[in-house]
C-alpha positions as CSV (number, residue, x, y, z in Angstrom):
1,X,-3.4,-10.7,-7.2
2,X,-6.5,-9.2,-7.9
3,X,-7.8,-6.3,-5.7
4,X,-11.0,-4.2,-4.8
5,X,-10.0,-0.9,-3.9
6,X,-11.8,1.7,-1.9
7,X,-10.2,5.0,-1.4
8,X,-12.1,6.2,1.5
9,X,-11.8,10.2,2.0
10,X,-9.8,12.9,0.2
11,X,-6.4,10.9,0.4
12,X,-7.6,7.6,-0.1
13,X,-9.1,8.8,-3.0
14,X,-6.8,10.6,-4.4
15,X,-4.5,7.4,-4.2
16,X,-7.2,4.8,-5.2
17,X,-7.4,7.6,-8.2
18,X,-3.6,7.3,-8.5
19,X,-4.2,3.6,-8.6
20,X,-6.7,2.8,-11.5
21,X,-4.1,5.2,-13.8
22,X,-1.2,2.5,-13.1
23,X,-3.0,-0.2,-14.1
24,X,-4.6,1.6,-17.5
25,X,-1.0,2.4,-18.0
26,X,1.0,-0.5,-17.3
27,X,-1.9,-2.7,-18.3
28,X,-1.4,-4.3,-14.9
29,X,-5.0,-6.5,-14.2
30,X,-4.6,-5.8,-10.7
31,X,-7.6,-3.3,-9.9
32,X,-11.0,-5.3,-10.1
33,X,-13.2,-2.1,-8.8
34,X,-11.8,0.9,-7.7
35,X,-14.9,3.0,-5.6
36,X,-14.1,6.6,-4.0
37,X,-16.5,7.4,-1.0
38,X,-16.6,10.3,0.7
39,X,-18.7,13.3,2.4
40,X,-17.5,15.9,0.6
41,X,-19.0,16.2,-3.0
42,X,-15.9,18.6,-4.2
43,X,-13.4,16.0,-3.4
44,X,-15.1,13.6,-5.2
45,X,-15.6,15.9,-8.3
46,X,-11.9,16.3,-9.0
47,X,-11.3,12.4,-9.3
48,X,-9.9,11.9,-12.7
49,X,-9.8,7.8,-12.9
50,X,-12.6,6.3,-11.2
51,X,-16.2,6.3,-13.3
52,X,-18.6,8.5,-11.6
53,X,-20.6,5.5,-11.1
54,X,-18.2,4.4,-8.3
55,X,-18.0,7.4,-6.5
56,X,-20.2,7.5,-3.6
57,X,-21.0,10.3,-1.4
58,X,-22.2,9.3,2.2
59,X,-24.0,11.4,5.2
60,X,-25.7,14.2,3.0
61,X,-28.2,14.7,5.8
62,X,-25.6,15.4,8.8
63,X,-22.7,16.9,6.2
64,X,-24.7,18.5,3.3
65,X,-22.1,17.2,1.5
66,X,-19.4,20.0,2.7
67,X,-17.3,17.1,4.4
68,X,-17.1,16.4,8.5
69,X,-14.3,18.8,9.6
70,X,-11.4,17.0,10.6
71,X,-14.1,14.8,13.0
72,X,-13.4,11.5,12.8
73,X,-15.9,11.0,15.4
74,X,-18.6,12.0,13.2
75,X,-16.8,10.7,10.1
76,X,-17.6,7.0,12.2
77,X,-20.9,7.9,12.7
78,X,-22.0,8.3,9.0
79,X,-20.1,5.4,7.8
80,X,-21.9,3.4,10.6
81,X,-25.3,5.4,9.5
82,X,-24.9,5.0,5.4
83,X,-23.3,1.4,6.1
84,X,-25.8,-0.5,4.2
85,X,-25.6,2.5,1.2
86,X,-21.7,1.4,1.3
87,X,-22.1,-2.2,1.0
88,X,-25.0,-1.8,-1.9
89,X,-22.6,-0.2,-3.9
90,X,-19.3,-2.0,-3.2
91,X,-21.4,-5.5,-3.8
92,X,-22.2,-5.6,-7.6
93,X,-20.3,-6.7,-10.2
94,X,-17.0,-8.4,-10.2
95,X,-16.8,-9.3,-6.8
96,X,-16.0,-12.7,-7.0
97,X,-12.9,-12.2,-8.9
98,X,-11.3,-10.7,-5.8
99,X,-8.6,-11.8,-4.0
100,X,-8.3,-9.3,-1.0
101,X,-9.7,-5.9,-0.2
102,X,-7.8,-2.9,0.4
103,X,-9.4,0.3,2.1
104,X,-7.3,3.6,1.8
105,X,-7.5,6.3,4.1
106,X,-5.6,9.3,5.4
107,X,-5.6,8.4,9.1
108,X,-5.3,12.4,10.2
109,X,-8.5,13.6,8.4
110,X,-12.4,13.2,9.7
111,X,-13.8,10.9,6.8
112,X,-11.5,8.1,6.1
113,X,-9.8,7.9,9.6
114,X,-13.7,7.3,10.7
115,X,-15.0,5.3,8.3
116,X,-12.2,3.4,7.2
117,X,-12.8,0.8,10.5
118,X,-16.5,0.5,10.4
119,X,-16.1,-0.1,6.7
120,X,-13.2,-3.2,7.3
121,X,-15.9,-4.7,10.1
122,X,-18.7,-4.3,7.3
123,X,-16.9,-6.3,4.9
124,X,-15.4,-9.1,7.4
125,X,-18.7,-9.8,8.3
126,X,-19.6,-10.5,4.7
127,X,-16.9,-11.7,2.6
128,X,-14.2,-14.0,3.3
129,X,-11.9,-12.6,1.5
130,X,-9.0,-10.7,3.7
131,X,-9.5,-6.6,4.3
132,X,-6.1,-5.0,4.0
133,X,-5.6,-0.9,4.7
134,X,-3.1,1.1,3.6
135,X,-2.8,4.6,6.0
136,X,-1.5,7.8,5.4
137,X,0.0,9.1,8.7
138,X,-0.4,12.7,8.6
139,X,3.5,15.0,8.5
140,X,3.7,16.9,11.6
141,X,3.4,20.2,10.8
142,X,-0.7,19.3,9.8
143,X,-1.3,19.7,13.9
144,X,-2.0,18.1,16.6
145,X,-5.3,17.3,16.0
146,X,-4.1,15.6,12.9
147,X,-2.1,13.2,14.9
148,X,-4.5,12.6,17.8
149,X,-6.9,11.5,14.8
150,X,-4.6,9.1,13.8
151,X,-3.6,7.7,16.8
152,X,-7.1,6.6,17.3
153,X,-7.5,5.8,14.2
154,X,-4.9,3.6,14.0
155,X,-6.0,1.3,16.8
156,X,-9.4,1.3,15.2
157,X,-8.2,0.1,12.0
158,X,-5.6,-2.6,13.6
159,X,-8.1,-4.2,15.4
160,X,-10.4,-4.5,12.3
161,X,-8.4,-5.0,9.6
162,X,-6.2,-8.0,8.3
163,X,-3.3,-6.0,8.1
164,X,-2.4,-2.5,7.8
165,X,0.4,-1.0,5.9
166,X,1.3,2.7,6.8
167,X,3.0,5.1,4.6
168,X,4.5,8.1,7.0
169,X,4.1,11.5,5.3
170,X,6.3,12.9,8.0
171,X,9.3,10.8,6.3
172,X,8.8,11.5,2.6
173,X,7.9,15.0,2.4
174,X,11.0,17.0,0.6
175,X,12.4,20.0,2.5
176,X,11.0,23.0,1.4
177,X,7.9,21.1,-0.3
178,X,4.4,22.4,1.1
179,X,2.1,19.2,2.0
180,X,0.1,20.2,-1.4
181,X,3.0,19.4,-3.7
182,X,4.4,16.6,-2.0
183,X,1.2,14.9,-2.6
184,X,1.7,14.1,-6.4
185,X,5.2,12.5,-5.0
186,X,4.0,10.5,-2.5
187,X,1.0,9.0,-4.1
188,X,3.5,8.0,-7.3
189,X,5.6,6.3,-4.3
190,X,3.1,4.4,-3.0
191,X,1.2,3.0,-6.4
192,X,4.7,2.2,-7.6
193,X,5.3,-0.4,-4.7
194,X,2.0,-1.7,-4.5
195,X,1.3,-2.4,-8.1
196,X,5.1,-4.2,-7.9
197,X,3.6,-6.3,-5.0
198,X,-0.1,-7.2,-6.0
199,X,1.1,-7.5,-9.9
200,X,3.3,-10.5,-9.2
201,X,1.2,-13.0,-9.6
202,X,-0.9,-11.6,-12.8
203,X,2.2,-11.3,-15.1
204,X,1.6,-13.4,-18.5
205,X,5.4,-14.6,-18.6
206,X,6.2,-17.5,-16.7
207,X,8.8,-16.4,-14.0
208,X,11.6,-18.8,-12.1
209,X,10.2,-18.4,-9.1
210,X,6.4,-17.2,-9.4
211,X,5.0,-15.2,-6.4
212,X,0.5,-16.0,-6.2
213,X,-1.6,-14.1,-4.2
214,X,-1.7,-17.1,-2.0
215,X,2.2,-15.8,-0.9
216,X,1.4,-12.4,-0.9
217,X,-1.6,-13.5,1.8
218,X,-0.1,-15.8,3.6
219,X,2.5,-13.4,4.5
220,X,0.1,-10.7,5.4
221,X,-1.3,-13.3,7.5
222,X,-1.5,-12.9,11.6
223,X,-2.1,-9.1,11.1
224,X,-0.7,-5.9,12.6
225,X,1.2,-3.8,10.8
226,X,3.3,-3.6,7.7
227,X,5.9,-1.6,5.3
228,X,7.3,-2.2,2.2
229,X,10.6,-1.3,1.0
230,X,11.9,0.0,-2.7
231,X,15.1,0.3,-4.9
232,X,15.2,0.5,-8.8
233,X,17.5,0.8,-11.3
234,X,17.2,1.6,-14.7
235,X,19.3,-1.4,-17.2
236,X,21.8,-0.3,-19.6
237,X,20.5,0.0,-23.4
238,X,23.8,-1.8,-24.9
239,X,23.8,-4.8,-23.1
240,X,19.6,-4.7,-22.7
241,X,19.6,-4.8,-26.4
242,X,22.5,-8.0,-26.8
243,X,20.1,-9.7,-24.2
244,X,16.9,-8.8,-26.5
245,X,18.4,-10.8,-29.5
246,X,19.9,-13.6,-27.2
247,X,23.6,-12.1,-27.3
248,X,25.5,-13.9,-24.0
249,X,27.6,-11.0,-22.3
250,X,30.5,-12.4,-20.3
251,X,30.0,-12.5,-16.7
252,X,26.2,-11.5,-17.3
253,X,25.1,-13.8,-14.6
254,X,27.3,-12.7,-12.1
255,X,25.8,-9.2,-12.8
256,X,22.5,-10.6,-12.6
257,X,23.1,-11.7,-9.4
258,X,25.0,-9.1,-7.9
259,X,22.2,-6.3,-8.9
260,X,19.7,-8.1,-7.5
261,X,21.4,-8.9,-4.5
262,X,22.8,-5.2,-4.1
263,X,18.9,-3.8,-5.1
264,X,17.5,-5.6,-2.3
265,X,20.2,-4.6,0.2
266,X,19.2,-1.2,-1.0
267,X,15.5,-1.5,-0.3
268,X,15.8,-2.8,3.5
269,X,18.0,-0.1,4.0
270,X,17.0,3.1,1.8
271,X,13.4,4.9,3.0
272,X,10.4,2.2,4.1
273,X,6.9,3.2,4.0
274,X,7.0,3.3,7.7
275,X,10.7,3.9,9.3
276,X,10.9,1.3,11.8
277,X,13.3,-1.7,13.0
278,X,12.7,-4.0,10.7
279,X,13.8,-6.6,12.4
280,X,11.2,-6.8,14.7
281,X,9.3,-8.2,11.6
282,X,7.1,-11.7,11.9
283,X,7.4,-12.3,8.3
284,X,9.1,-10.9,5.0
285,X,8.2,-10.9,1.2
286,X,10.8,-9.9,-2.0
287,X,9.8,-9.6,-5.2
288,X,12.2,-8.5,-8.1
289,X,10.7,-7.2,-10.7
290,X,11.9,-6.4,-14.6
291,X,12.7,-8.1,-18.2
292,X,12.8,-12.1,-17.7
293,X,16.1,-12.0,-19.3
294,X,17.5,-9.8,-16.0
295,X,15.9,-11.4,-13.4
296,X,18.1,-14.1,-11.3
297,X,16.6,-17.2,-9.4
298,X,20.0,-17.4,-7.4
299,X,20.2,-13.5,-6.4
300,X,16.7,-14.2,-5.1
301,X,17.6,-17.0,-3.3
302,X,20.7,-15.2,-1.6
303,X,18.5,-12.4,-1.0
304,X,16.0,-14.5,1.4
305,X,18.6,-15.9,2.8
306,X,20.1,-12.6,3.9
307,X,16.4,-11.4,4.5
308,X,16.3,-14.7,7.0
309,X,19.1,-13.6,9.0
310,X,17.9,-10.2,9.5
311,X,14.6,-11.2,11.3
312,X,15.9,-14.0,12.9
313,X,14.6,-17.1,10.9
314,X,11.2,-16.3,10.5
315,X,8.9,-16.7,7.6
316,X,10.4,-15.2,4.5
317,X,8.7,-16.2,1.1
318,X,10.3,-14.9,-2.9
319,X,10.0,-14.5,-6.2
320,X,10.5,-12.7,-9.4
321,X,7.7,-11.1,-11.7
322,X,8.5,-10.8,-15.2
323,X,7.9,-7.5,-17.3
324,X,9.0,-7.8,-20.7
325,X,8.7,-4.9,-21.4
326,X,10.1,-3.4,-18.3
327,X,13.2,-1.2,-18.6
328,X,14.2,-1.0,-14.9
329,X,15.0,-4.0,-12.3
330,X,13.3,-3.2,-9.2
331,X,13.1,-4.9,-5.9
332,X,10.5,-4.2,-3.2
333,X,10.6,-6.2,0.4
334,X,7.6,-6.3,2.6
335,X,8.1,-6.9,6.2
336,X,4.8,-7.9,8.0
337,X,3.8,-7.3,11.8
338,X,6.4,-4.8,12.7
339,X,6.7,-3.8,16.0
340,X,8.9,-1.3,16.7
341,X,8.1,1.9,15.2
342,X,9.2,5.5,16.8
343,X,6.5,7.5,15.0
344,X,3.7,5.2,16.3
345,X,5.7,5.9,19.7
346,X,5.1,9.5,19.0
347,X,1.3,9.5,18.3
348,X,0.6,7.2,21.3
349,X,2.0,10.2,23.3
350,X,0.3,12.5,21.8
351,X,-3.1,10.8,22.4
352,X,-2.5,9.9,25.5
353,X,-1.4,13.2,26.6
354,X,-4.7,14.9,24.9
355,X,-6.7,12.0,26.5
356,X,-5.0,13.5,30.1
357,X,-6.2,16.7,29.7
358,X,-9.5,16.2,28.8
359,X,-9.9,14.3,32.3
């Protein structure tokens, strides 16, 4: 699946930084365009991936480029002021080799949490391909103004965007880890399961039971929002070399099956993007991921199957994506349209209790 990424603000450029590096590195074809925008030259500056041509910085006349303070208010105002600026630069080359859009943004900040949804409303209106966002929910301890940002925010972005996966830095920050260096961590986390999930469909080897972009959207399909689940495990050298030169290990199937079966278990279970019931999901997506050679059609199977009874017979799509060169077997699960979700709970209080005392 081929993407256009736009990190939007300090986070979601950071990530969409994070982004462009997997793909030179795994020589994944996933990233068509990766553009940075932002109001805040210095943020832009320490970018490492994207090309300076494909950095934008927005609202120099209201910001003199020193960023909008936490205002997400404002942060709309100069997307929805330099709109036309945005759209110049996203629409140039390569466009029609995309399969969806995905806008990044740390819902807590001023910049992104602003822009993000006058940006997805932009490019509805002018593509047709789907806009997906991926948001940061701010960790607690940032504040409360932090989490009244994304709360609005967050209904912003739902009601323009396609779908909206949320990463919750409240649940993967490390005890004892300041927000700064918990960062690095959290952005590896994140690139890690998406490039799993959009690379599916671009791998050269032929897989048992290929997953196309066509799955990945059709799953993302009837919005709201979304979190993925992980588990890896790194294959033994002994019998990953007897499979290289076509060696059959007794009971290697069974293994096969059981791994993938147990790695998925692991991945609904272990830490989602977004803690939440996942049950309460309208549709489900696993991939497994790894040498062809370790990969099993009938652990996949099993594994919808189990995937099916956890959401109650709804939609639930699979597949494998071969990585010859892979020395791990990982498993990610996406669960679309989630609904019950106690941190959401938690910033919907917050708001409303702010909105409360400001009447």
């Amino acid at each position: 699946m081929k993407i256009f990424v736009i990190g939007y603000g300090q986070a979601g450029g950071r990530i969409a930084d994070v982004f462009v590096e997997y793909a030179q590195k795994t020589g994944m074809n996933i990233v068509v365009r990766a553009v940075a925008i932002n109001t805040a030259q210095a943020d832009l500056m320490g970018l490492k991936n994207i090309p300076m041509g494909d950095r934008l910085l927005i609202g120099e006349a209201l910001t003199k480029g020193h960023g909008v303070g936490k205002d997400n208010e404002l942060g709309a105002k100069v997307a929805t002021e330099d709109i036309f600026t945005i759209q110049s630069a996203i629409d140039t080359r390569w466009i029609y080799q995309v399969d969806a859009f995905l806008i990044i943004a740390g819902l807590g900040g001023g910049t992104g949490s602003g822009g993000a949804p006058v940006l997805a409303r932009r490019l509805q209106k002018v593509y047709e391909e789907p806009v997906y966002g991926l948001g940061i929910l701010p960790a607690k301890e940032e504040g409360s103004l932090y989490s009244l940002n994304a709360a609005r925010s967050l209904m912003n972005c739902l009601n323009e965007m396609d779908n909206l996966f949320l990463f919750d830095n409240d649940a993967w920050k490390k005890g004892g880890e300041s927000i700064k260096e918990a960062f690095a961590d959290i952005n590896e986390e994140i690139v890690r399961r998406f490039g799993i999930l959009f690379g599916a469909g671009e791998s050269n080897e032929v897989g048992q039971m290929v997953v196309d972009a066509a799955e990945v959207i059709n799953t993302l399909k009837g919005g709201g929002i979304s979190t993925i689940g992980y588990a890896s495990e790194e294959i033994e050298r002994e019998g990953f070399m007897k499979r290289l030169f076509g060696k059959k290990v007794p009971g290697e199937d069974l293994d096969k099956v059981t791994r993938i079966t147990s790695l998925v278990r692991r991945a609904v279970a272990g830490r989602l993007t977004l803690p939440c019931d996942v049950s309460t999901a309208e549709k489900a997506l696993m991939i497994a991921a790894g040498p062809p050679g370790e990969l099993s059609r009938k652990g996949i199977e099993k594994s919808k199957v189990r995937i099916e009874e956890l959401i109650r017979g709804k939609e639930v799509r699979g597949g494998d994506f071969p990585l010859v060169k892979g020395q791990h077997v990982s498993t990610i699960v996406l669960f679309s349209g989630v609904s019950d979700v106690p941190r959401l709970k938690e910033l919907q209080k917050i708001a409303e209790c702010r909105s409360s005392e400001e009447h």
